[in-house]
Structure formats: structure tokens, C-alpha cells
N, C-alpha and C positions, 0 to 999 in steps of 0.2 A: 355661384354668380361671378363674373367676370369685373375684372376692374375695369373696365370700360365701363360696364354699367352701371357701377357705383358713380362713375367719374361724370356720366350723363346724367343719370338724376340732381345729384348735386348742382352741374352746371344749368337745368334744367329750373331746377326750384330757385336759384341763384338769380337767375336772368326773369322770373316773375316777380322774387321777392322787389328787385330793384322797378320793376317796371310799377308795381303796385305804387312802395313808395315815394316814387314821382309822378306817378298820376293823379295822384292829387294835389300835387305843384308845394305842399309841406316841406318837401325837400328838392333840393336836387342835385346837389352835391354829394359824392360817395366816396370814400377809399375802403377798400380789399386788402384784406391782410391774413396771412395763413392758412387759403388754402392752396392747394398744388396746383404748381402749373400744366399741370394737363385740364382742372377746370380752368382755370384762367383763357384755355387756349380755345376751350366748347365753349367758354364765354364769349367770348371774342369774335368766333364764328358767326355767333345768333348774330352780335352786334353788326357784323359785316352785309350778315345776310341783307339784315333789316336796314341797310343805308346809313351805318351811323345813325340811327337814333332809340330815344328811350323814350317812351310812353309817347311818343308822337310828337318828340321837341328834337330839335337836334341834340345831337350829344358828341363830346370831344371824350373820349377815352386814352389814356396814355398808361403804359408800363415803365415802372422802374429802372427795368432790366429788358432787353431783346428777347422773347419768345421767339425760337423756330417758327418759320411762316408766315407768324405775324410781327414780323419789326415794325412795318410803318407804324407800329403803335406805342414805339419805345418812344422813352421824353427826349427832346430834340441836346444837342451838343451842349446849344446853350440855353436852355433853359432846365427852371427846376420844379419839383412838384409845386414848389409855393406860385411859381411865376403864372401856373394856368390856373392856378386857384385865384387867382387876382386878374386874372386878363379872361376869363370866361364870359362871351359875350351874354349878352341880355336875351330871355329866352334859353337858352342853351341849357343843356344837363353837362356835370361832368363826374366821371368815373377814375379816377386812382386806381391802379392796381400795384400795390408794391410786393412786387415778387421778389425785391430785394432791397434790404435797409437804404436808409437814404438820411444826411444830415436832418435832412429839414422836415424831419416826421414830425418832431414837435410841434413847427410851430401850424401844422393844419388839423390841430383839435377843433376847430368847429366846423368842419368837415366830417359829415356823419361815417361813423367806422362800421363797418359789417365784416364779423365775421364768422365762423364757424361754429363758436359756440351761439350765437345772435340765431343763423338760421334755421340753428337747432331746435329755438325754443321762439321766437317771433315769427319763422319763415317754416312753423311745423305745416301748415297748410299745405303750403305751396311742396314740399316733399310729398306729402301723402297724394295729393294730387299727381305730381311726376313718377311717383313709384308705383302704383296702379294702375297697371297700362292695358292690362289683361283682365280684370275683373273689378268690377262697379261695386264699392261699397255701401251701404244704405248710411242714411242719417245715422241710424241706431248704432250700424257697427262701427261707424267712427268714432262717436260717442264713447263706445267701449275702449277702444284703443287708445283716443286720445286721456282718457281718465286712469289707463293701465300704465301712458308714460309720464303721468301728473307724480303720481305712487313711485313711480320708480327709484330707487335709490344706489348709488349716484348716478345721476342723469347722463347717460349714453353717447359717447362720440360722436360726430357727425357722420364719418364713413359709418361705424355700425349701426348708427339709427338708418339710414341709407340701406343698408344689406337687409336688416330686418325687415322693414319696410317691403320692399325687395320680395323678400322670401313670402310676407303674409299674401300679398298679391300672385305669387304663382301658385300658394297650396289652396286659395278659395278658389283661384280657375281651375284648378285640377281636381279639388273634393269640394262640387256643388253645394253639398248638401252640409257642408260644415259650419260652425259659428264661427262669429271671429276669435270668439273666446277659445276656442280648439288652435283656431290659427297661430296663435299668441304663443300656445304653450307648447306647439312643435316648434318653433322658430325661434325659441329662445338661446338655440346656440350660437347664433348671430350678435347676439349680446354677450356672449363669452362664458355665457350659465348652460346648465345641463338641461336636456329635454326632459320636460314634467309632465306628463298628459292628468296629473292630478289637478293643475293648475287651474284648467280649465273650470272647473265644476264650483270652483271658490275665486274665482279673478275677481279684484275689486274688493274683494272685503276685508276685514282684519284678520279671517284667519288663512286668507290666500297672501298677505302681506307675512303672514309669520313662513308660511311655505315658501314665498319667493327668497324669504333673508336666510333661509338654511339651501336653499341650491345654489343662494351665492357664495357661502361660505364652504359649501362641499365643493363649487366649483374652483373656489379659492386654494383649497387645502390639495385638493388634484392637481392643480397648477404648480403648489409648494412642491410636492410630493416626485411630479417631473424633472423639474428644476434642478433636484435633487439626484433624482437618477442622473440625470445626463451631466453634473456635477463632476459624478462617477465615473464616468463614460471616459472625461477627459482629464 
């Protein structure tokens, strides 16, 4: 899988999570913080496409720092992230993105934060949605997968949940005939664990939870064991 494609789902599920969250008018204030600006810049896109706005309100968008392409989006000379946070007219949405530190972070805590680890686990939706683009999952199999990264321990980066995601979507387009339960357990490498095919046949239960924490630890000890060699090497 291509980092672009990581970089599109992400900015993909990124740009629903937010539209979600204000379209129910609950919020509408947002800053972004940590993740890369190459999503920052497919964010930004959607936003252009769509006229400057969010869920159907206007929206003022500003960066911290200059993105290639998109400056008009960078915060003006003289103004600071606090001054739109206070001058954002009525009606309007506004978007923060700080793609690089800024004094005045502090003082925009009520200023809802989103970020990476946020859309990992509030915005799981809206990934799984963006990462399926090739094949339709049923109720049932989302079911399964969303209870297989409940179990998960510890809860998965956003790029690899991205990748995995990812990968489950192009092994049910390519083997019709599979569960997701099989899907799961070829695409574990994605999660940085070894491929199981035992996995499948116990996903979800307590003794597929004893089998997932010994391929993590065998993937763990592999990893030491690398580390080590090329230790050597240099």
C-alpha cells in the first residue's frame, strides 16, 4: 500500500469526522494537531473544493505555518490563532490546523482538539468507511472487526490502523468467498504482528486473545532479535 493511500483515507475520514461534528451545530470550533502535513494538504483540498465550508456553514480555516499550495490558508502577519478564535463570525465554522507550535496554544483549550489518536477511536467509523472502497462489508462483518480492535491491545496507530484497514478491504475484494475473520488474520502484519491463519477460527474469544498476545510477543522478540543483528552489522 502506497502512502498516498494512507495519507487519503486518513484525510478522507478526517474531513467526515469534522463534517459530522458540526452538523449538528454541538460544535464548531476545531484545531488539528499531529498529523502530517500531507493530510493537512488532502484536508485542505476537500475544504477548497467545497467553497470553504463545513457541514453547509461557512468555515474560516487557517494554518499555523505556510503549506505548499495552500498558503492563503496560513494565519495572516498580524493576527494569531487566539484573534480568529475570537473574531469568527456568527454562523461560521472554524478549523485550526497547527502544523507548527504557536505561543498561544494554550490559551484555545475550549477549542475542541482532534487528533490522531481521537480519530482512531471516535472517527473509527468514518475510516472504515474510507478504507473500503473496493468491497462492501455487511453489518455482521463490521461487527466482527469493530469488536476485534475493542480487544486489541495496545490500540493501533492511526497510520496502521489506516494500512490494515486498507489491506482487509482489498483481500475480501480479491477472495469473495472469505470471512472477515480470515481477513483479519492475513493482515495482521499491518499491525506490526506476524500472519496467523490460526487466528481466524478463535477471533474474539478468550483463547484467540491468548493467541493474539503470543504473536505479539513472537513479533516482539523478532524485532529484538533484528535490532540485534544489525547491532552487529555496524
Amino acid at each position: 500500500m502506497g502512502a498516498k493511500d494512507i495519507v487519503s483515507i486518513i484525510a478522507q475520514s478526517l474531513h467526515a469526522f469534522l463534517t459530522a461534528q458540526a452538523g449538528g451545530a454541538a460544535r464548531r470550533f476545531f484545531r488539528l494537531d499531529g498529523f502530517d502535513d500531507a493530510v493537512y494538504a488532502v484536508l485542505l483540498e476537500h475544504f477548497r473544493a467545497e467553497g470553504d465550508t463545513l457541514a453547509g456553514q461557512p468555515l474560516w480555516v487557517r494554518t499555523t505555518a505556510p503549506l505548499p499550495g495552500y498558503e492563503a490558508y496560513a494565519l495572516e502577519a498580524d493576527k494569531s490563532a487566539t484573534w480568529y478564535r475570537n473574531h469568527v463570525p456568527p454562523g461560521c465554522a472554524l478549523v485550526l490546523i497547527f502544523n507548527q507550535p504557536t505561543s498561544d496554544a494554550q490559551s484555545l483549550k475550549d477549542v475542541y482538539p482532534v487528533t490522531e489518536s481521537l480519530l482512531a477511536t471516535a472517527g473509527l467509523d468514518h475510516l472504515i468507511r474510507a478504507a473500503f472502497a473496493a468491497y462492501q462489508p455487511s453489518p455482521e462483518q463490521i461487527a466482527v472487526l469493530r469488536e476485534f480492535l475493542a480487544r486489541l491491545r495496545p490500540a493501533p496507530q492511526l497510520r496502521d490502523l489506516a494500512e490494515f484497514l486498507h489491506n482487509l478491504d482489498a483481500y475480501l475484494h480479491a477472495h469473495p468467498a472469505a470471512t472477515m475473520e480470515m481477513a483479519i488474520a492475513e493482515s495482521l502484519p499491518a499491525l506490526g504482528l506476524f500472519r496467523c491463519r490460526e487466528l481466524a477460527d478463535v477471533l474474539n474469544t478468550p483463547k484467540g486473545d491468548t493467541l493474539l498476545r503470543n504473536v505479539r510477543r513472537a513479533a516482539r522478540l523478532g524485532s529484538e532479535l533484528l535490532d540485534d543483528h544489525q547491532r552487529e552489522e555496524y
